[in-house]
N, C-alpha and C positions, 0 to 999 in steps of 0.2 A: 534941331533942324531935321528935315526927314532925310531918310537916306534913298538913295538913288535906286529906281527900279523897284524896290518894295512895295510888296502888298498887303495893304492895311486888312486887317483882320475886324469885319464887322461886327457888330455886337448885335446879340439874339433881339429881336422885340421884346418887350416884358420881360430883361436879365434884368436883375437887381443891379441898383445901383450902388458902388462907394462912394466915398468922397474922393477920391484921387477923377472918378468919371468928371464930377463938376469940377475939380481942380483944372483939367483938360478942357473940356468946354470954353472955361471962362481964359484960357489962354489962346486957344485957335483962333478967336476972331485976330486977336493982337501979335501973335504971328504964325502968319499962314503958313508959310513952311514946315510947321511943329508937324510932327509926325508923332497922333495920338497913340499910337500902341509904344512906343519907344519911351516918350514923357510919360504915358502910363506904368508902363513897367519899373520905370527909374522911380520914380514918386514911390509906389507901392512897396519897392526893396528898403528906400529913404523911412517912411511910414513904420514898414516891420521891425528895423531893425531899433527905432528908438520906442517902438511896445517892448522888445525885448530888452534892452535897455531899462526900460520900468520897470516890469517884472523882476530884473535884476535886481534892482536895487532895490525895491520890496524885499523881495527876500532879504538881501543882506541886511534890513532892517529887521524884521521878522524875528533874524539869527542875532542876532545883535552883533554886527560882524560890519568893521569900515571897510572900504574896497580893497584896501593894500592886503588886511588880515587875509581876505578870501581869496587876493590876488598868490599868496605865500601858502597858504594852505594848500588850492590848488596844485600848482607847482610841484609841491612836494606829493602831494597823492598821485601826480602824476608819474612819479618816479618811485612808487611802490610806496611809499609812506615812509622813503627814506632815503636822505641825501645828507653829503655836506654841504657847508655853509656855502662852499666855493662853488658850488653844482646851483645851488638854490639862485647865490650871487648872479650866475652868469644866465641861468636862466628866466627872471627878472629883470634882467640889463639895471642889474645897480653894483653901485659899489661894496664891497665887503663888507664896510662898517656900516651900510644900509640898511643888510643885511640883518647886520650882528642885535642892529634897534630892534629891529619886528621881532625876531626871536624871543629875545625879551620878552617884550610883553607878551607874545604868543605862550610863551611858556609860563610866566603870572598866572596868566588864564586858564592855564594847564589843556593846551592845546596842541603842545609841542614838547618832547625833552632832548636835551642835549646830552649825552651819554661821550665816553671815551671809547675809540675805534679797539675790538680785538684783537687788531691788526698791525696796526699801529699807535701806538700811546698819543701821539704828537695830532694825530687826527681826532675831530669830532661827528659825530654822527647824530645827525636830527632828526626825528622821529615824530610819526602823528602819535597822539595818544587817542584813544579810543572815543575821549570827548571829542577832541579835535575831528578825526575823521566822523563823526555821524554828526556834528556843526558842519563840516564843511559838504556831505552826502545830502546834509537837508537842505541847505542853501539851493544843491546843484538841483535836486530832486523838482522844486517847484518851478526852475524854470525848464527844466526837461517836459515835465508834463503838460506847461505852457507850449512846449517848441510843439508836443506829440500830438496835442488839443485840434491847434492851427491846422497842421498838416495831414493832421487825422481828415479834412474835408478832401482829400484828395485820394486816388487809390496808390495802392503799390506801386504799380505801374508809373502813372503820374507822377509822384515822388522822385521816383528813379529816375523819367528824364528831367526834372526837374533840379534834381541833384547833377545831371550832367550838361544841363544848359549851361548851371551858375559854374561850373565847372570850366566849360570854354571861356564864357565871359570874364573866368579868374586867372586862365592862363593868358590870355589875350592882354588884359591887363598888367598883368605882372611879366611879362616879356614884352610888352611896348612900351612901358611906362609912359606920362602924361604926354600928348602933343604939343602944347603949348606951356612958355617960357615964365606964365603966371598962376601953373599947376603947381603943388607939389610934392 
C-alpha cells in the first residue's frame, strides 16, 4: 500500500526496463494504493537475493560441496581455520553430535583434521586443510565476483548509500519485528 505523503519517484523516458517494471504495472491497476517505488524496490531485493541464491548453489555444485559441507567450512574459516567442535556446534545452531557427522565426512574428504589441543589433551581442535580452504575460497570466490559484477554498475558512492539504506531498513526491521500476528 503506499505510504502517506510520499513522493513517487518517476522514471526517466527511454530508462530501460526490468521485469519487476511490468511486475508493477500489471499490479497498479488492481490495487491502486500500491505504491510503485515501494513494491518496486521489494520485488527487486525478492529477485536479487534468489539470483544470489543460484549462484550459490552453482557453485557449490561446481565445488562439489552440499550446502551443510560449505555451510561448516565456512564457519570454520570464519574463525581462522580453527575451532572446536563446541565453537563450530554453537555456531551452526546444531547439536554436538551434528556436528561430530559433518566432520566426518569432512574429514574423509580431507577437508578438515581433527588433531588433539596443546593445551589440553581432553580437547579437540579442527582445522581446514589446505584443500579444504581453497574448496571452500573458490565456492565463495564466484559468488563474490557475482555480488562485485552486479554492483560494479553502480559507483563508490552509490554503493555506500546503498549499503546504508539497506542498513536502516535492517535495523528498523530487526528492532520492530513483524506488525502483524500472521508474520514470522
Amino acid at each position: 500500500m503506499a505510504l502517506p505523503d510520499e513522493p513517487r519517484a518517476p522514471r526517466e523516458p527511454g530508462e530501460p526496463r526490468d521485469w519487476t517494471d511490468e511486475h508493477v504495472a500489471r499490479w497498479q491497476p488492481v490495487l491502486p494504493g500500491l505504491d510503485p517505488v515501494v513494491e518496486g524496490a521489494v520485488t527487486r531485493m525478492k529477485k536479487l537475493s534468489v539470483h544470489f541464491r543460484r549462484v550459490r548453489e552453482q557453485s557449490l555444485a561446481d565445488f562439489d560441496l552440499e550446502r551443510h559441507e560449505f555451510d561448516t567450512l565456512h564457519k570454520l574459516a570464519g574463525r581462522g581455520g580453527s575451532a572446536a567442535p563446541s565453537e563450530l556446534a554453537q555456531d551452526l545452531d546444531l547439536a554436538p553430535a551434528s556436528v561430530s557427522g559433518r566432520l566426518d565426512a569432512l574429514e574423509k574428504r580431507g577437508f578438515v583434521r581433527r588433531t588433539q589441543s596443546t593445551t589440553d589433551r581432553r580437547r579437540v581442535v579442527v582445522e581446514l586443510t589446505e584443500s579444504g580452504h581453497q574448496t571452500w575460497l573458490g565456492a565463495m570466490d564466484v559468488l563474490g565476483h557475482e555480488e562485485y559484477r552486479l554492483l560494479g554498475v553502480l559507483s563508490a558512492e552509490e554503493r555506500s548509500q546503498l549499503n546504508d539504506f539497506l542498513r536502516r531498513i535492517m535495523i528498523e526491521s530487526e528492532t520492530t519485528g513483524p506488525p502483524h500476528p500472521w508474520h514470522d
